[in-house]
C-alpha positions as CSV (number, residue, x, y, z in Angstrom):
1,X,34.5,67.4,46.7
2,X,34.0,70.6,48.0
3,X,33.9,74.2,46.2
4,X,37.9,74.0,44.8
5,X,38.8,72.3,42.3
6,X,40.1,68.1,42.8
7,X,43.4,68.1,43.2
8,X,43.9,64.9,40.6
9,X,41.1,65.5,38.5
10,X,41.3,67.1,35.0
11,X,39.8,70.6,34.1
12,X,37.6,70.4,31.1
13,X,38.8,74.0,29.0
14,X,35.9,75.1,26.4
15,X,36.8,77.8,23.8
16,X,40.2,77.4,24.7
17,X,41.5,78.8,21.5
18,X,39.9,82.2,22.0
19,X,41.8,85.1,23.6
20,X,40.2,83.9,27.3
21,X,40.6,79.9,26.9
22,X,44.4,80.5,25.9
23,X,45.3,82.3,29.2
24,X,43.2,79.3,31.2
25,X,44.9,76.7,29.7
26,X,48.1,78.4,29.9
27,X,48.0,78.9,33.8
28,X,46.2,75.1,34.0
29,X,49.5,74.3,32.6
30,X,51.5,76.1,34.3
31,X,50.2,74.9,37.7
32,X,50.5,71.1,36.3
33,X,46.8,70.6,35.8
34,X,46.0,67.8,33.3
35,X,43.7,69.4,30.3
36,X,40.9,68.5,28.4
37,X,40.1,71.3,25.8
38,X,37.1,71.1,23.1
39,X,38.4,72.3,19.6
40,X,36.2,72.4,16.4
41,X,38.9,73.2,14.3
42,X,41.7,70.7,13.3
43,X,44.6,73.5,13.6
44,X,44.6,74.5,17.0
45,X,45.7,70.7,18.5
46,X,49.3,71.1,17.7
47,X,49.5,74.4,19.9
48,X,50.4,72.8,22.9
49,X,51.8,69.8,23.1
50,X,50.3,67.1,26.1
51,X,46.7,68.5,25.8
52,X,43.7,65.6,25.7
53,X,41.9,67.4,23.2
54,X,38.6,66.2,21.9
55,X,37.3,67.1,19.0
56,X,33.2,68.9,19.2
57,X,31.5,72.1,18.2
58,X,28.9,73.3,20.8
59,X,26.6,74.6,18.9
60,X,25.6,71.4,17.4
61,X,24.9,68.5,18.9
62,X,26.3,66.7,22.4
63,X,29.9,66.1,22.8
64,X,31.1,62.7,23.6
65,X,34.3,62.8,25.9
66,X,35.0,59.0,25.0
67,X,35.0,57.6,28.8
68,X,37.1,60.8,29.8
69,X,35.8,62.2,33.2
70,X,36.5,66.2,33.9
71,X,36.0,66.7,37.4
72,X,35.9,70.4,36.5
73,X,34.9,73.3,33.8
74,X,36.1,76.3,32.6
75,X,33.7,77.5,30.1
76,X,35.6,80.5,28.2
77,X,33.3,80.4,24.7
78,X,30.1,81.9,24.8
79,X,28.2,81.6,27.8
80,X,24.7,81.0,25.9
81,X,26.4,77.7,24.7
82,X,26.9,76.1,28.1
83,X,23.4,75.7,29.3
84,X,22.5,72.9,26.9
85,X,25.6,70.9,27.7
86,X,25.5,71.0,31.1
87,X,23.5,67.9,31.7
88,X,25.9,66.1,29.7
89,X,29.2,67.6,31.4
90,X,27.8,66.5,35.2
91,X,26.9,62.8,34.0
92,X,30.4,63.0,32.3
93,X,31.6,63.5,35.9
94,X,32.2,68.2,36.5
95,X,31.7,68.9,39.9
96,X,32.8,72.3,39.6
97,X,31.6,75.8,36.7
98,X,33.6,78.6,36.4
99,X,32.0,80.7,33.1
100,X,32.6,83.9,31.5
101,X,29.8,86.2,31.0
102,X,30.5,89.9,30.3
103,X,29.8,93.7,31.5
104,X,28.0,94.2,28.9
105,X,24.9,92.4,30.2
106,X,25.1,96.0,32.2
107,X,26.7,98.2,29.6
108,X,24.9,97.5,26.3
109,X,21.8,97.2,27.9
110,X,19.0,99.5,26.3
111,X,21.2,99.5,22.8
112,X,19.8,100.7,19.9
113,X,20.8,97.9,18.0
114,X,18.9,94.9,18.2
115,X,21.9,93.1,17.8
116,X,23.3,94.4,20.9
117,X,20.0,93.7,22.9
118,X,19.9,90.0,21.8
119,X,23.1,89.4,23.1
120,X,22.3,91.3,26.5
121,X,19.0,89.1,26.7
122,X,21.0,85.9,25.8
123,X,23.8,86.3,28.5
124,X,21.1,87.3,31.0
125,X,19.5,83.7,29.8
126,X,22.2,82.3,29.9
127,X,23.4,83.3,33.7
128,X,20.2,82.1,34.9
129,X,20.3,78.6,33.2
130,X,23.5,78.2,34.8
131,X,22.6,79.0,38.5
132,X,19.2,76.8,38.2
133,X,21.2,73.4,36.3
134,X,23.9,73.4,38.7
135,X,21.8,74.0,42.1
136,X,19.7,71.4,41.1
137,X,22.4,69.2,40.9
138,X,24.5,70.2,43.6
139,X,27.3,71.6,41.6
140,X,29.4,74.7,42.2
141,X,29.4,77.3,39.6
142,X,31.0,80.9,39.3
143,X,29.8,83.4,36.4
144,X,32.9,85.8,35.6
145,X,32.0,89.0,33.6
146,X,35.1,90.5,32.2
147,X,34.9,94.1,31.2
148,X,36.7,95.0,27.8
149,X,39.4,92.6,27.1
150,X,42.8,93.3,25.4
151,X,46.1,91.5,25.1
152,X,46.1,88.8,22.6
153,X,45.4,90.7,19.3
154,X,42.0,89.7,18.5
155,X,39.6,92.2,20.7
156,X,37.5,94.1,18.8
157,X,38.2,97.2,20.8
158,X,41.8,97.5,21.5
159,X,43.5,95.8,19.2
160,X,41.1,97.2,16.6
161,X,41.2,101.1,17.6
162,X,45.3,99.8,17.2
163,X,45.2,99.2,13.8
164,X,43.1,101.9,13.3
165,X,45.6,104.2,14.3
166,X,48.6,102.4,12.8
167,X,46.8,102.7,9.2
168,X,45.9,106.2,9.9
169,X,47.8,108.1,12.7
170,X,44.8,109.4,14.0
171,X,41.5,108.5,15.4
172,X,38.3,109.7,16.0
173,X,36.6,110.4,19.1
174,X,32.9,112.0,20.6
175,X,34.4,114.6,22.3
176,X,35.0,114.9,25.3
177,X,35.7,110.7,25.3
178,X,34.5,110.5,28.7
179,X,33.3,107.3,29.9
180,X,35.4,105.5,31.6
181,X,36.8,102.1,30.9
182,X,38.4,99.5,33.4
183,X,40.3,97.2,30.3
184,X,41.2,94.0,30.8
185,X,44.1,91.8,30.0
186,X,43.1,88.4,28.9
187,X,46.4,86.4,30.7
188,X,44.6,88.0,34.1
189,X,41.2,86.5,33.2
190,X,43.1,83.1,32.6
191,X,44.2,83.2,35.9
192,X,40.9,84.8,37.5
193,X,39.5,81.8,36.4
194,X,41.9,79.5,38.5
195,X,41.7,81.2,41.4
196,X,38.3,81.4,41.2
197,X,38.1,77.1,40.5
198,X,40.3,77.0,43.6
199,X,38.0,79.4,46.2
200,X,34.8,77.9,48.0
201,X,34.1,81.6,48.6
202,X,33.3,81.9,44.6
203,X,30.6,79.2,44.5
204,X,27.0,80.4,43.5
205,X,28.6,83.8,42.8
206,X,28.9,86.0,39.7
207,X,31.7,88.9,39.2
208,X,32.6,92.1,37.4
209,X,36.2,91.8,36.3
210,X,38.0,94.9,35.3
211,X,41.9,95.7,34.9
212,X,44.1,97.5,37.2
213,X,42.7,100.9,36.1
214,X,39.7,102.9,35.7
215,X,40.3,105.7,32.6
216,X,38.5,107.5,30.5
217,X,37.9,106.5,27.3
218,X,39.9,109.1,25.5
219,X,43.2,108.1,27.9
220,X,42.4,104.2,27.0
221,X,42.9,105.7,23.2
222,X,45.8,108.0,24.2
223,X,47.8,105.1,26.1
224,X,47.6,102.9,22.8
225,X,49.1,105.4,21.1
226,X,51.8,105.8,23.5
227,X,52.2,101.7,23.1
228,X,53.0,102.5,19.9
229,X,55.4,105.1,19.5
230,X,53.1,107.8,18.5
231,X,52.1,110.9,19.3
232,X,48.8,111.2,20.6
233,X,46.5,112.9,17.9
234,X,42.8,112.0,18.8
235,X,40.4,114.0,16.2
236,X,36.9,115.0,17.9
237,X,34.1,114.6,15.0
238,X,30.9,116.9,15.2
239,X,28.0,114.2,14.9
240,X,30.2,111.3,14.7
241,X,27.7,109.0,16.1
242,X,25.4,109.9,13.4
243,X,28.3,109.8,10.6
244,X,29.0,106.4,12.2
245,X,25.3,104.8,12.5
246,X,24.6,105.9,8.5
247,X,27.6,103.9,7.2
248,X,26.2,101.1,9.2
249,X,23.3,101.1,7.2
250,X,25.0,101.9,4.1
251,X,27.4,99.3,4.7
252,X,25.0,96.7,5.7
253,X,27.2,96.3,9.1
254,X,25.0,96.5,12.4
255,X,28.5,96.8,14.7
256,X,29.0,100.0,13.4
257,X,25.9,102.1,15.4
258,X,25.4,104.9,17.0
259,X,25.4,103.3,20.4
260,X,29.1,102.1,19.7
261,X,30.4,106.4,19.6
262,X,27.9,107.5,22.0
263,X,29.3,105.0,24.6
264,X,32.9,107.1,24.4
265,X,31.0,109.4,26.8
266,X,28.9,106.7,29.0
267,X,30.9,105.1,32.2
268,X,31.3,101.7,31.4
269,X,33.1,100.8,34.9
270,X,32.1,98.0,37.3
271,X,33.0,97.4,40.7
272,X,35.3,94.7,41.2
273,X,35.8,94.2,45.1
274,X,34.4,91.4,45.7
275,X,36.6,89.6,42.9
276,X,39.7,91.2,45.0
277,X,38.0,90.1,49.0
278,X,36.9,86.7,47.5
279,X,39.9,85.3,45.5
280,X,42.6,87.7,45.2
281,X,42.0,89.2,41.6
282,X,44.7,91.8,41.1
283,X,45.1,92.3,37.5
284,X,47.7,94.7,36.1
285,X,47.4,98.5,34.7
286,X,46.7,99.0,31.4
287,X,49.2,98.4,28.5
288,X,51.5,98.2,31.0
289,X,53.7,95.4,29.0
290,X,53.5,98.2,26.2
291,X,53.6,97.5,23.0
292,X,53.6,93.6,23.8
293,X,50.3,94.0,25.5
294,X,48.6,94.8,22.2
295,X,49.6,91.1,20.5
296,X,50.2,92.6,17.4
């Protein structure tokens, strides 16, 4: 088998009930692909119907596909899990890695919070484990670092800024809010991940992945309130990253930095060409389903 994915072979989905794995399965579906898809939770099975789904958890312990034989994987949960599987997954028969990484490998790097800097240091790991398994064994693998993904309600950045403003009718921004953002739906990453399975041009190759727009950060806010029907009123804070870093500590929650406001005004925008020359990525402009692209 070359670099695309075996016609008759099924395409082993991990994390597939994340905002990602969804959009994967969905288009392997779509495209008649026969599914396997690792769950660790009992609900998720009855979601789709004709889905070989096998029950594991992959951070504990090796997953036993029960004679099944993926010829392929999408890995769509976090990419520091895959590394220790991988042995397992070629004798189980995958020819062919397509995982998701992140932009922030790039953008959080240097982040105050240590946090933050674990999880830059674990997906930078993680990339590497992932290039040396699979050249050692001959297998084709594509990394695919999404920027900041919207569209099926769970993000922490738009959906959550969403709510925000739906509780509130305002929200706060670092003025000016200038960094620019390139968000990304999550349906386009499904089928990123496809096209990217299907292209020999892909293999041994790692991407940014941004949506159909570069804006800045205050637009990204400004268009969510327009997705919901209401008028734009974003409130510029003196100090807010300081304001913001002390109820962190107060409130015991390490998301909630300094790092996370002062970014408003750092560019957080990735070129994506070679995504585009390579395998055809053209995902859509931002919220431009409206409302429906926030999945509340």
């Amino acid at each position: 088998m070359g670099a695309g994915i075996a016609p008759d072979g099924p395409v082993l989905v991990t994390g597939a009930s994340g905002q990602v794995g969804e959009g994967v399965v969905d288009r392997l579906r779509a495209a008649g692909r026969p599914v396997i898809a690792l769950r660790h939770r009992s609900d998720v099975a009855a979601r789709w119907p004709g889905i070989d789904w096998v029950a594991a958890d992959l951070k504990n312990g090796t997953v036993d596909f029960g004679g099944r034989r993926p010829v392929a994987v999408v890995h769509a949960a976090g990419l520091w899990m895959l590394p220790p599987h991988l042995p397992g997954l070629i004798e189980a028969g995958v020819r062919r890695v397509v995982c998701f990484g992140s932009t922030s490998l790039f953008g959080k790097l240097g982040s105050v919070d240590s946090a933050e800097r674990r999880m830059v240091e674990r997906l930078a790991t993680a990339e590497a484990a992932v290039a040396e398994i699979c050249d050692a064994a001959a297998i084709a693998w594509t990394v695919l670092r999404p920027n900041l993904i919207y569209g099926r309600g769970t993000d922490r950045n738009v959906t959550s800024a969403a709510r925000f403003i739906l509780r509130t009718g305002v929200y706060p921004i670092a003025a000016p809010a200038s960094g620019l953002r390139q968000p990304v739906h999550a349906d386009d990453l499904g089928a990123a991940a496809i096209a990217a399975l299907e292209a020999p041009a892909t293999a041994g190759r790692a991407y940014n992945l941004g949506g159909g727009e570069t804006l800045t950060y205050r637009e990204m806010i400004g268009r969510i309130f327009d997705a919901l029907g209401k008028p734009r009123r974003l409130l510029p804070v003196p100090g807010l990253a300081s304001l913001v870093g002390a109820a962190g500590v107060l409130l015991r929650k390490p998301s909630l930095n300094a790092d996370v406001i002062r970014r408003m005004n750092r560019d957080l925008a990735f070129d994506d060409g070679a995504a585009g020359r390579d395998f055809g990525y053209a995902p859509r402009p931002f919220l431009s389903g409206g409302r429906a692209d926030l999945g509340l």
